[in-house]
MARVO-588865 format. One line per field, with one value per residue (C-alpha): residue number from 1; residue in three letters; y, z, x. Coordinates in pm, 1 decimal. Each point is the difference from the previous one (the first is absolute). Layout:
<rs>
k [NUM	...]
r [ALA	...]
Y [Y	...]
Z [Z	...]
X [X	...]
</rs>
This chain:
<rs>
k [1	2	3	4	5	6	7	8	9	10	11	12	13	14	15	16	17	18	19	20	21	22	23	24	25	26	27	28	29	30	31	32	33	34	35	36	37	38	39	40	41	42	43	44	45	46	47	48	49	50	51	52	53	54	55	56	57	58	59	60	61	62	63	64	65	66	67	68	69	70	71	72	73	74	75	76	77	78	79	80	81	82	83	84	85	86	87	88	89	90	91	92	93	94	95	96	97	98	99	100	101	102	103	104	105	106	107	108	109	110	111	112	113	114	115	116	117	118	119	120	121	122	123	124	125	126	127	128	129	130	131	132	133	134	135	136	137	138	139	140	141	142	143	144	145	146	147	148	149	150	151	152	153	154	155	156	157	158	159	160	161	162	163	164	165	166	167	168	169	170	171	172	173	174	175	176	177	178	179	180	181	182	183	184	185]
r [UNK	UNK	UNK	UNK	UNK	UNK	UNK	UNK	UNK	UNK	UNK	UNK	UNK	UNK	UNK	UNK	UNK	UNK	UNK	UNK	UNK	UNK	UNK	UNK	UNK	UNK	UNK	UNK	UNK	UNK	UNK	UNK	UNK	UNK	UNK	UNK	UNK	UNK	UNK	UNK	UNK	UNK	UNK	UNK	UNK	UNK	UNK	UNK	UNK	UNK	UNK	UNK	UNK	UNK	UNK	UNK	UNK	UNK	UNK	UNK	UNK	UNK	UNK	UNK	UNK	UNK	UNK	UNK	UNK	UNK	UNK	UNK	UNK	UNK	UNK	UNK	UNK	UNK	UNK	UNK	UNK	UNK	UNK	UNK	UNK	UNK	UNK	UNK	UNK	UNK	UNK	UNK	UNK	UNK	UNK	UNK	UNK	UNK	UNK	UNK	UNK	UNK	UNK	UNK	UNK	UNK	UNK	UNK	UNK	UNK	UNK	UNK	UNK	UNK	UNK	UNK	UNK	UNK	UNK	UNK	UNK	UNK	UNK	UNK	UNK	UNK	UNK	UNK	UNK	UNK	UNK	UNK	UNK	UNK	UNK	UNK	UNK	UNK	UNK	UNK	UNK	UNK	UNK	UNK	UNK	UNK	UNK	UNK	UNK	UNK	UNK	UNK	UNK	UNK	UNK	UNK	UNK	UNK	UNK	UNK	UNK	UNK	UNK	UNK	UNK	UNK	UNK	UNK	UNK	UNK	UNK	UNK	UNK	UNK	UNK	UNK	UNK	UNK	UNK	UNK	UNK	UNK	UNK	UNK	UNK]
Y [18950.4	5.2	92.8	-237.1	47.3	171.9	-31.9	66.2	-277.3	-283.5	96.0	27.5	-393.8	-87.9	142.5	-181.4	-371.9	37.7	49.5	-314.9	-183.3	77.7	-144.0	-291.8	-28.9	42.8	-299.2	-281.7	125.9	-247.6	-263.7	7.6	199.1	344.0	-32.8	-172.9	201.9	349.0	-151.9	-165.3	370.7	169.7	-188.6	102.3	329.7	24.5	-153.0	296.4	258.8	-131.6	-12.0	357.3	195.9	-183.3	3.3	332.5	306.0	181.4	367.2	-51.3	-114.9	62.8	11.1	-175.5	-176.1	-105.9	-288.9	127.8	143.9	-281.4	-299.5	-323.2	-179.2	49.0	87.0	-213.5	232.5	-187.5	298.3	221.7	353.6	45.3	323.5	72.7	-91.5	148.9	265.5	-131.9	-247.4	141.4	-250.2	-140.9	-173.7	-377.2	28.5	90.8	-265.5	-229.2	107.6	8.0	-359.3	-99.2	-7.7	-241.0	-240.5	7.7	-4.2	-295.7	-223.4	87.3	-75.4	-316.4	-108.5	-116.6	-288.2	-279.0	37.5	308.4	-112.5	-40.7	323.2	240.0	-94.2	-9.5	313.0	176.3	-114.5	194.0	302.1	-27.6	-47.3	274.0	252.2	-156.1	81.4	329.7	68.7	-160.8	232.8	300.0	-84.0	-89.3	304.0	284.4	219.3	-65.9	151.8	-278.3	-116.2	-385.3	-69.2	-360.1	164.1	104.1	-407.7	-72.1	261.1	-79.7	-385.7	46.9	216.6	-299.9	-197.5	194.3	25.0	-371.1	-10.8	267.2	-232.4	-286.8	188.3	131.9	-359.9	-98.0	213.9	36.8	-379.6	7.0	-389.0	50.3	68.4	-304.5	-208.5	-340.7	-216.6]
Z [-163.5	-287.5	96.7	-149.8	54.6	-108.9	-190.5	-325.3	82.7	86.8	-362.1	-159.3	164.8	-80.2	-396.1	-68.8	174.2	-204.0	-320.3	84.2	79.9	-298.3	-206.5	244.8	-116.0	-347.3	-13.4	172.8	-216.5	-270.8	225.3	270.9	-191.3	52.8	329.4	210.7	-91.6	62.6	346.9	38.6	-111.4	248.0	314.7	-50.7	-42.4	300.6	246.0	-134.0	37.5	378.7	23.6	-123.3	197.9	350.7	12.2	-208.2	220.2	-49.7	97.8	-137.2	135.2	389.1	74.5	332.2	255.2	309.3	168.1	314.5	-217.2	-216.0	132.0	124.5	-64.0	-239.6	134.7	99.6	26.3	-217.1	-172.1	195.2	-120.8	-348.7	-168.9	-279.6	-356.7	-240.8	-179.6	-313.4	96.4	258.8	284.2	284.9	14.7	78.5	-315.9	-161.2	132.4	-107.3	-387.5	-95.4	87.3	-214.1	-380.1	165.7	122.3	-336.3	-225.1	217.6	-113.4	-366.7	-20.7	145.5	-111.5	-326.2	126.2	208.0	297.9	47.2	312.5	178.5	-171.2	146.1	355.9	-53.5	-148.2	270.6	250.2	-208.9	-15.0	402.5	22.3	-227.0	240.6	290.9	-160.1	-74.6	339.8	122.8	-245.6	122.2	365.2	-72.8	-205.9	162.4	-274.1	-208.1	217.1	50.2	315.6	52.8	64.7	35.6	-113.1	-322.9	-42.0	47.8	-221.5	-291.1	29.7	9.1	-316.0	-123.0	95.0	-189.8	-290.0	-1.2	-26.2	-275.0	-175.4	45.3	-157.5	-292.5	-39.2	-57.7	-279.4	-190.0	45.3	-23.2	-66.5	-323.2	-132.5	164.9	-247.1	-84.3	-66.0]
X [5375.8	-292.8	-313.1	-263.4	-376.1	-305.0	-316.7	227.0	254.3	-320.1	-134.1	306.8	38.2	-357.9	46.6	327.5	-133.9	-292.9	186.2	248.3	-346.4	-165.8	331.4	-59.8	-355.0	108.4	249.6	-228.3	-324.9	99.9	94.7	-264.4	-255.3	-102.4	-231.4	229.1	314.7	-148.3	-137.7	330.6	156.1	-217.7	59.0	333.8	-47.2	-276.2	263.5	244.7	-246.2	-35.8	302.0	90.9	-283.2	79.1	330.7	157.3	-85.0	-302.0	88.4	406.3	292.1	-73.2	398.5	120.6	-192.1	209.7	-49.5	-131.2	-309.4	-67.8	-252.2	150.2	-364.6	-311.5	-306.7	-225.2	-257.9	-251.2	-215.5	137.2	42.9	87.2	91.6	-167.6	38.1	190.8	-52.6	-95.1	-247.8	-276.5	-83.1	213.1	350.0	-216.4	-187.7	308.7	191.8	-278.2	-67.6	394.0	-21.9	-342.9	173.5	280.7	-277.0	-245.7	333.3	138.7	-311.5	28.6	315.9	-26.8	-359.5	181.7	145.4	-157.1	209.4	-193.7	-153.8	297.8	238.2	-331.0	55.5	366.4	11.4	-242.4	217.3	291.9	-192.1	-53.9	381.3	95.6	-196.5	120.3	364.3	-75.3	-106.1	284.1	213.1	-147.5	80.6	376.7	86.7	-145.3	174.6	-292.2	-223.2	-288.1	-146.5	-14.4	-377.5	-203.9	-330.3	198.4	39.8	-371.6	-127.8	225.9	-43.4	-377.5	2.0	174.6	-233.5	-278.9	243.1	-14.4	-369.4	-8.1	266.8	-215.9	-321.9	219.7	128.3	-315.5	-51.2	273.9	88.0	390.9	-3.2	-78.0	357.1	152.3	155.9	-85.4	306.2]
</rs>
């Protein structure tokens, strides 16, 4: 068996997507333009950073979990107790789970706000985000291995910093006005 987990292996994941995004970024700049490509770029890389800190193991690989000690459900124990944060950022696990989510929000607008369908790839894309936490959780409950807990409050808390990510999007939308660099064929 390889043991995988640990602060080292998240950044290690984090550094390398964010190198692949930025060649991402790089190759639709001329196409797109440089606004919507780096947004486009960074969604990408937000979902992977999710993805890395929620679902590698925090503390190292935590070795076998047997069935019989695993949960069969998530918790539905809406703000019920959370441990706190980690570590590195001071504050608890619900504001945690909240912020991670706020660049995937603000990036989805930008890098939709170019084109006019905008108004319909947001809300499209917000529900996405609330799916992609939902499957995490669901993830975390399935392989125990990874030692995660399965928790409904996790849900709410990342789709409302979503939500406020959205906004933020909307605001920077505003001002950095996107729809400029569509093309006019």
């Amino acid at each position: 068996m390889f043991p995988v987990g640990g602060v080292g292996v998240m950044l290690l994941l984090i550094a390398g997507s964010g190198v692949l995004c930025l060649l991402l970024a790089l190759a639709l700049t001329r196409r797109i333009g440089p606004l919507s490509a780096y947004a486009i770029a960074g969604f990408v890389w937000s979902l992977a950073v999710i993805g890395s800190i929620t679902l590698i193991p925090a503390n190292g690989a935590p070795g076998v979990v047997y069935a019989e000690g695993r949960m069969t459900t998530c918790s539905w124990d809406i703000g019920g107790p959370a441990p706190d944060g980690f570590w590195i950022f001071s504050g608890g696990q619900r504001l945690l789970n909240m912020v991670v989510f706020v660049p995937a929000g603000a990036l989805l607008v930008l890098a939709c706000a170019r084109w006019r369908a905008a108004w319909v790839l947001v809300p499209l894309g917000l529900v996405g985000l609330a799916a992609y936490s939902v499957a995490i959780e669901a993830t975390q409950l399935a392989l125990a291995r990874i030692d995660r807990a399965c928790d409904v409050t996790d849900v709410i808390d990342n789709v409302t910093g979503a939500v406020l990510g959205v906004g933020l999007g909307l605001v920077l939308a505003l001002v950095l006005r996107p729809w400029r660099y569509r093309r006019t064929s």
